[in-house]
MARMAR-858457 format. One record per residue (C-alpha): residue in one letter; x, y, z. Coordinates in steps of 0.02 Angstrom, whole numbers, plus 50000, padded with zeros to 5 digits. Last residue first. Example, Ala and Ser with C-alpha at 12.3 -4.5 7.8 and 13.67 -1.06 7.14 Angstrom:
S506844994750357A506154977550390
// end
This chain:
X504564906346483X502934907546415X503774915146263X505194902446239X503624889446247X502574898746130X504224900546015X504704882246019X502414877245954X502794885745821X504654879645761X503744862045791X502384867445687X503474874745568X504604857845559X503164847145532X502414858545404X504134858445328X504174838045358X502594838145243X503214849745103X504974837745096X503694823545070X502854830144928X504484836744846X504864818444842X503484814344765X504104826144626X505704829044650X505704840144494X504274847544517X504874856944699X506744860644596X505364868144494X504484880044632X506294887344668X507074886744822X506164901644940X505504885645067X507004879645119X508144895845160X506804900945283X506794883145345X508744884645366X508124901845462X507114893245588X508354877945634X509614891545660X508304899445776X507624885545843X509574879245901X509834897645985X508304891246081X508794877146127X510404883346193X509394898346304X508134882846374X509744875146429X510464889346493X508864894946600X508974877646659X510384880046743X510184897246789X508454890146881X509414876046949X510624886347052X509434899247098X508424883147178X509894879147292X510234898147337X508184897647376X508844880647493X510034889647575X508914904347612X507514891247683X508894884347796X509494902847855X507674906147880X507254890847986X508724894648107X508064913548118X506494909448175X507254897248324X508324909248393X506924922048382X505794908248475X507344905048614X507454925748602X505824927548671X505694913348798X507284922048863X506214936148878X504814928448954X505874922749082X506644938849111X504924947849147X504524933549250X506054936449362X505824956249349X504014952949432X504694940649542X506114955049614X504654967049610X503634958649728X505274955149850X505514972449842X503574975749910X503894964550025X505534969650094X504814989250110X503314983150209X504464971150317X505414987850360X504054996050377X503494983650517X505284984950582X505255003450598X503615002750687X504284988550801X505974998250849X504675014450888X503665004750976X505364997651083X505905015651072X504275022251167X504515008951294X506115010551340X505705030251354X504245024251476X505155014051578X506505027851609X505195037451649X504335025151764X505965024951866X506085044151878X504245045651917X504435032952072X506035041352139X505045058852139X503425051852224X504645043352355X505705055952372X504355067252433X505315076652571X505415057552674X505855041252615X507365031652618X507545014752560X508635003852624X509064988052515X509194971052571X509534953652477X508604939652492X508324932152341X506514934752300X506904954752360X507014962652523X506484980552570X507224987752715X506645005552795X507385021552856X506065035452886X506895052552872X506545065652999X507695081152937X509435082752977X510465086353127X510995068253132X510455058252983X512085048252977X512075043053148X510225039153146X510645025953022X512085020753097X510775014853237X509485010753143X510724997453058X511084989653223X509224988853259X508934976953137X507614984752997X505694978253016X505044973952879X504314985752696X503124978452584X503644979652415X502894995452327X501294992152208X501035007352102X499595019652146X497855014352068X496965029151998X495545043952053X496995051452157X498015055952013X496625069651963X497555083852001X498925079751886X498285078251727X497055067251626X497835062651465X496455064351324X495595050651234X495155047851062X493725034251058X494075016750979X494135012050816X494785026450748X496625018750710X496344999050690X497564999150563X499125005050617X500154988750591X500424984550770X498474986750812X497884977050652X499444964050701X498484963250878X496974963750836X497244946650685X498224936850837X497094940350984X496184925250972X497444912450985X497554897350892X497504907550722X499424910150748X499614894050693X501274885850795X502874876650696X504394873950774X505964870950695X506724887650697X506064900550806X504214908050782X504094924450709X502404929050686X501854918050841X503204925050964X503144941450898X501094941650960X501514933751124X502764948551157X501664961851078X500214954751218X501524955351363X502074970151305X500484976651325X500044970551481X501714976151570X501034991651523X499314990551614X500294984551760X501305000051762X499725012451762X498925003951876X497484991151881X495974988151972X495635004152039X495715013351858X494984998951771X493515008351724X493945007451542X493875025351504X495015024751676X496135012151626X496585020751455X496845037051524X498225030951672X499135022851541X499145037951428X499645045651588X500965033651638X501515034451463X501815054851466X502875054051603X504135064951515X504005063651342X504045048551235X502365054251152X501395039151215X499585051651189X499805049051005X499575032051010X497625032751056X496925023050944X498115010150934X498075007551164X495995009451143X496084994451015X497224983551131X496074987551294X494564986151191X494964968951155X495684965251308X494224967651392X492954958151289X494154944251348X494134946451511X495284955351620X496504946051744X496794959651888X498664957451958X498884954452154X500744950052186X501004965752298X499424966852379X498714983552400X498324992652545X499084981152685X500994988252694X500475007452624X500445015852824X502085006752862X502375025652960X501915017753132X502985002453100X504635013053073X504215022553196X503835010853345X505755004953276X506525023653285X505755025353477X506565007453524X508205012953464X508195029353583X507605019053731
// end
């Protein structure tokens, strides 16, 4: 009789069994989505990291939206990283395998959203707090079955003296059974705990993606500057080739002015000798023409002749100075 009274209780207290399906997830449309991933940059200050402080970021988001009994808070998460998971997976495809982002329609949003540009485009929302948890979706709990009665049995053993407790089993895809234990609010307190920890893996994931965005934003802009310091060494190199070049054609053209100094002495000793030769030439004319005026009678014709080739001679003489002077 005893075991039979802790069975009728079990199934009397299975109160949450039928109220929402386990495997029922609402699929929003695509005008949906869109404000769902602009409301989610919008409002990033509200996913502080504290203490349940996604769930009621969540919890805001789906109610502006008036998803707030379609969706809970948790499924509205797993719909984010969903959409940041898609999103990596197109940005950063694997090796080998080539996909266009543009094929799917939240690409551009999405790397707005993740690179802190669509802030304002959505309205700023405020968390709603804890008296109105009732206007929202509670989580979906595995449907609890009927426990042996074996296990009731040491159940009740162990309880003895205590408080009423309800003793359930949960199983999972593969089989295996867990008792849960409700009773004194554990359930409310369990659920929190496990959404915390959710929620702080969440919060460093965003935080993991910020720093890698920067990151990218920091590579870029070094990358930039590498090619800017490449061209700027190219056109150096271009620089010196030319000055290379220059100076080449100025040692030949200062081997060739050595070349022409060369013949310019040269010649400036010839031109020196000949004129040294106009000036001995000069003064045996001198001499020449103060001999007396009778030796000049005496030759008679012949005197003639020597007065010609002195003309001769001073023109020559004349025309040896204007060329020692233009030189």
């Amino acid at each position: 009789m005893e075991t039979t009274e802790h069975q009728d209780h079990l199934y009397t207290n299975n109160e949450d069994d039928d109220s929402i399906p386990v495997d029922f997830t609402y699929k929003m449309k695509r005008e949906e989505v869109e404000e769902f991933v602009k409301l989610r940059a919008s409002n990033d200050h509200l996913f502080s990291g504290k203490r349940y402080a996604s769930m009621w970021a969540w919890s805001a988001i789906l109610k502006h939206m008036g998803l707030q009994c379609k969706m809970s808070h948790y499924q509205a998460s797993k719909k984010w990283e969903n959409l940041k998971k898609r999103y990596k997976e197109l940005k950063y495809p694997p090796e080998g395998v080539t996909e266009c982002p543009n094929t799917w329609f939240l690409f551009s949003l999405m790397d707005d959203a993740l690179h802190d540009r669509l802030q304002g485009k959505a309205p700023i929302l405020t968390a709603p707090n804890d008296s109105s948890n009732g206007d929202f979706l509670p989580r979906c709990r595995p449907r609890k079955r009927r426990a042996p009665v074996t296990e009731i049995s040491l159940a009740n053993d162990l309880i003895a003296g205590g408080p009423e407790i309800e003793i359930t089993l949960s199983g999972d895809e593969d089989g295996e059974e867990a008792v849960t234990l409700e009773g004194s609010g554990l359930t409310k307190g369990c659920t929190l705990e496990v959404f915390d920890k959710e929620d702080g893996r969440n919060n460093d994931s965003h935080k993991m993606d910020r720093e890698r965005a920067l990151w990218r934003r920091e590579k870029a802009v070094l990358d930039r500057e590498l090619a800017a310091l490449e061209r700027a060494r190219a056109l150096l190199d271009r620089e010196k080739a030319t000055l290379e070049r220059e100076r080449a054609i100025i040692e030949r053209e200062r081997a060739l002015m050595e070349k022409e100094k060369v013949i310019l002495d040269k010649e400036r000793d010839v031109v020196h000798n000949e004129r040294v030769a106009l000036e001995k030439e000069k003064a045996s004319l001198n001499r020449t023409s103060t001999e007396p005026a009778r030796a000049e009678e005496e030759t008679g014709s012949s005197g003639a002749v020597n007065s010609e080739t002195t003309d001769r001679k001073k023109q020559l003489l004349y025309l040896f100075e204007k060329l020692l002077e233009g030189i």
